[in-house]
N, C-alpha and C positions, 0 to 999 in steps of 0.2 A: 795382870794378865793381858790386860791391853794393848800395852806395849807391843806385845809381840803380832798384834794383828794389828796396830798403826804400821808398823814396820814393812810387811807381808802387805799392805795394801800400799804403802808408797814404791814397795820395788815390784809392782806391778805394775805401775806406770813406767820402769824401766828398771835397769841396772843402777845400782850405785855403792858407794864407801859408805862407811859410817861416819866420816864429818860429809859426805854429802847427801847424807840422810836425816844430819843433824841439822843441817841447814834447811830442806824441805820443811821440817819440824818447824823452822824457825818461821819460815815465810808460809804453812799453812794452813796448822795445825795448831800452833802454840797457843794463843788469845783464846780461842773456842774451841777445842775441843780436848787434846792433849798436851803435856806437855813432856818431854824427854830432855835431858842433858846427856853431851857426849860421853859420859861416864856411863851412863844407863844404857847407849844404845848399841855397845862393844860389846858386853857381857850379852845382851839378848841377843844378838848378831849372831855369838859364840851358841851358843843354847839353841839359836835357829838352825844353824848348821851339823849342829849335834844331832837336831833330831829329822834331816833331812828337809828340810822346810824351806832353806835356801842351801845356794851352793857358792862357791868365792867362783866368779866367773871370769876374773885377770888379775895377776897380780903384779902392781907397778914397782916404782922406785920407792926406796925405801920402807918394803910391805907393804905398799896401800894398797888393798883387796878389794874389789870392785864384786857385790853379794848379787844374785839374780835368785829370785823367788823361783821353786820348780815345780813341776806339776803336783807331789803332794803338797807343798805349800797353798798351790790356788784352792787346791780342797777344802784345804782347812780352813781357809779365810773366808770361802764361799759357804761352807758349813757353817763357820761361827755368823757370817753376814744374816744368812738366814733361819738362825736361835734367837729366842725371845733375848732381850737382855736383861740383864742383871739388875736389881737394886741397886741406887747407886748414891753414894753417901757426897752430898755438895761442902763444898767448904768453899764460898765465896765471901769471902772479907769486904768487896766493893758491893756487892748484893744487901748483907747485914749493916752496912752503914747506913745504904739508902732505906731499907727496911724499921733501923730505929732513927729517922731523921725525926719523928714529933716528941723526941729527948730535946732538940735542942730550938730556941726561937727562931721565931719563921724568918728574919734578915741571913740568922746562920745556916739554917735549912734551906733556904734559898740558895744561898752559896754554892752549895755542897752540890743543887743540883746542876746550878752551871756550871761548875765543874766537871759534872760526871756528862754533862750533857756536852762541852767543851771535848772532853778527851773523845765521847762517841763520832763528834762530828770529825774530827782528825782521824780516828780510825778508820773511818766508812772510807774519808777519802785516800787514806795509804791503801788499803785493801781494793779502791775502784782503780787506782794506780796499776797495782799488780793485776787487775785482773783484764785489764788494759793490752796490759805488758804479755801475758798468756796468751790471750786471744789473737795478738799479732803472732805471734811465733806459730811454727806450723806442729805439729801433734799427731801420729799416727791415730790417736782417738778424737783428733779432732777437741771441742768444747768440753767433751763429756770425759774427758780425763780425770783423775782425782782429785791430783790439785787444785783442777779451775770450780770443780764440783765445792769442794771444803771453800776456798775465796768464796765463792755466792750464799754459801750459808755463815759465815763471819761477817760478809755483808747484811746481811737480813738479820743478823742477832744486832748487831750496831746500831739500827735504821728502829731495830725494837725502840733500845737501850733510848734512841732521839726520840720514840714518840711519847714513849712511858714519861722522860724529862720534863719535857715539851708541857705534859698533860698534866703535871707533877706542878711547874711553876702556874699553870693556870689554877691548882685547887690553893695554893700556897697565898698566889695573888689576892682570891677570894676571900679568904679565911682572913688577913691582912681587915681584907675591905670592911667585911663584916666585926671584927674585933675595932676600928677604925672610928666604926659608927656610932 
């Protein structure tokens, strides 16, 4: 059901297609928060407009229909914004590694966090990249747009992901020292 208010809240920031909604996806949403493939966001597109939530606001060469969220759509997204949310069932694979790394010895446990600690430092800086890249560009919302909003919270789960590592190799290091002695 999410979906449909990822959707509803990125064509609030403007007009768009469904592969340029898939893209949005790609560059804002995807890593942190949701994730959508173009298969998934045609049929909810179709579903949106079914129930009056968006509208096809041009439609180009080849059918590419460009959707605008309408006024009962901002309703709904603003109702849903301000509803408790859901329980919500995690399934992170890169979470559950780091969570059973004292399965394997602290040389390989170590690894595992430069690694995770590796990929966080590359993400932090494609995302300072893009968010870079937003802030130049001009925005009738200015900063506070969605997209540059979701970039700052990807940025800040990353920056976790580096210190949790960080903090991860020093108890590793320790434990080493003291097994050592």
């Amino acid at each position: 059901m999410s979906l449909r208010y990822a959707l509803l809240g990125l064509l609030e920031d403007g007009p768009a297609s469904g592969y340029d909604l898939t893209i949005r996806f790609e560059r804002s949403l995807q890593r942190y928060a949701w994730t959508a493939r173009q298969s998934h966001v045609y049929p909810e597109l179709k579903r949106l407009a079914e129930d009056g939530l968006v509208t096809v606001a041009d439609e180009g060469a080849r059918g590419r229909r460009s959707y605008a969220i309408t006024d009962i759509g901002r309703q709904e997204l603003h109702t849903w914004l301000l509803s408790p949310p859901k329980a919500r069932a995690i399934r992170d694979e890169h979470a559950l590694r780091m969570c059973l790394l004292s399965c394997l010895d602290i040389p390989e446990a170590r690894q595992q966090v430069l690694g995770h600690l590796d990929e966080a430092d590359q993400v932090v800086a494609e995302l300072r990249s893009l968010a870079d890249a937003a802030d130049a560009a001009p925005h009738p919302r200015g900063r506070l747009r969605m997209g540059r909003l979701a970039l700052e919270y990807g940025i800040f789960q990353y920056q976790a992901q580096q210190q949790w590592a960080r903090w991860a190799l020093e108890q590793l290091d320790e434990t080493q020292d003291t097994a050592g002695s």
